[in-house]
N, C-alpha and C positions, 0 to 999 in steps of 0.2 A: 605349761606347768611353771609356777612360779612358788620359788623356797624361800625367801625370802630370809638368808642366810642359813638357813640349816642343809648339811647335805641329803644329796640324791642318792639312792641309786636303780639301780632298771635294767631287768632283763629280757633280752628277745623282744624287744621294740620293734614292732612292725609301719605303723604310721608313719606319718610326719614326725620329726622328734624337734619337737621345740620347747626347749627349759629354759630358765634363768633364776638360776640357785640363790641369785642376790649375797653371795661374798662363799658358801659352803660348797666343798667340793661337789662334785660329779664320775660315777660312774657307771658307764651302761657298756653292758655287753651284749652277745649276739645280736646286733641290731643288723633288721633287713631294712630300715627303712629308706624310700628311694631319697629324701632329704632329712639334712638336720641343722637347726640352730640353735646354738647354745652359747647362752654367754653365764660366764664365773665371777666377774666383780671382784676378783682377787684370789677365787678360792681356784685348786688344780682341777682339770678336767683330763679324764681318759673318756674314750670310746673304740671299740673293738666291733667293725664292722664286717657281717659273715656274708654280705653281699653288698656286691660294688653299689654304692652309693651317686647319684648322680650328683647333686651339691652340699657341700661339706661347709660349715662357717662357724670359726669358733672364735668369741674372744674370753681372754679371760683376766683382762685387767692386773695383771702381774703373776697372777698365778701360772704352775707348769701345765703343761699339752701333752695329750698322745691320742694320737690317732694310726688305728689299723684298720686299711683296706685290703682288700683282695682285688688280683686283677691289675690294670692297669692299660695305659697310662693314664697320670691325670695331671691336668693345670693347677699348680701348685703355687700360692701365693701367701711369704709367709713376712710376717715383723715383728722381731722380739726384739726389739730396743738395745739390740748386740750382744744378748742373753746366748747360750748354746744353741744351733739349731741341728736338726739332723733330717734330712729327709732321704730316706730307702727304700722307694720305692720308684716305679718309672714314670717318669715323667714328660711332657710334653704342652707347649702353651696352644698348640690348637687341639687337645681335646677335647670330650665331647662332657666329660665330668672332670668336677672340680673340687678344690679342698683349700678354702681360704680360712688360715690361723692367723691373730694377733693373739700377742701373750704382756705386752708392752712391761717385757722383764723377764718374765718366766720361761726354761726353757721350751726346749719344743723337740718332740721327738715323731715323726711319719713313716710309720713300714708300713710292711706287710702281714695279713693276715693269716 
């Protein structure tokens, strides 16, 4: 799905979730899906995930991040360009699922579900 700057939003995603808002927010809630890519181009993304997620990829070109899983642990890979980051959940680099944010500025905030 491509916005091309206007925002998203979505709920109960089951598929693949692959967006790219092109600069407008993002957000999706109860997502089961077993992957997602999203990238923001500046604008904030949330996602609220109601079952553990195997690969997680966000970027969002300065804009803020939140991501909530369930579950755990996962491989956690994160670069906010020295922005705030928070990650709350458990974590682990040989997991079997993973959640890689760039925000390059914006913060970033990873719990739990």
């Amino acid at each position: 799905m491509t916005a091309e700057g206007g925002g998203v939003q979505a709920d109960g995603v089951t598929g693949t979730l692959s967006v790219d808002t092109g600069g407008g927010p993002l957000s999706a809630t109860d997502i089961t899906s077993p992957s997602a890519t999203v990238n923001g181009d500046g604008g904030g993304i949330a996602l609220a995930f109601t079952a553990a997620p195997t690969l997680v990829q966000v970027t969002t070109g300065g804009g803020s991040a939140s991501v909530s899983v369930p579950g755990g642990p996962y491989a956690v890979t994160t670069d906010t360009g020295g922005s705030i980051e928070s990650v709350m959940i458990p974590t682990s680099s040989s997991a079997p699922r993973s959640i890689n944010v760039s925000t390059d500025g914006g913060n970033l905030e990873i719990g739990p579900a």
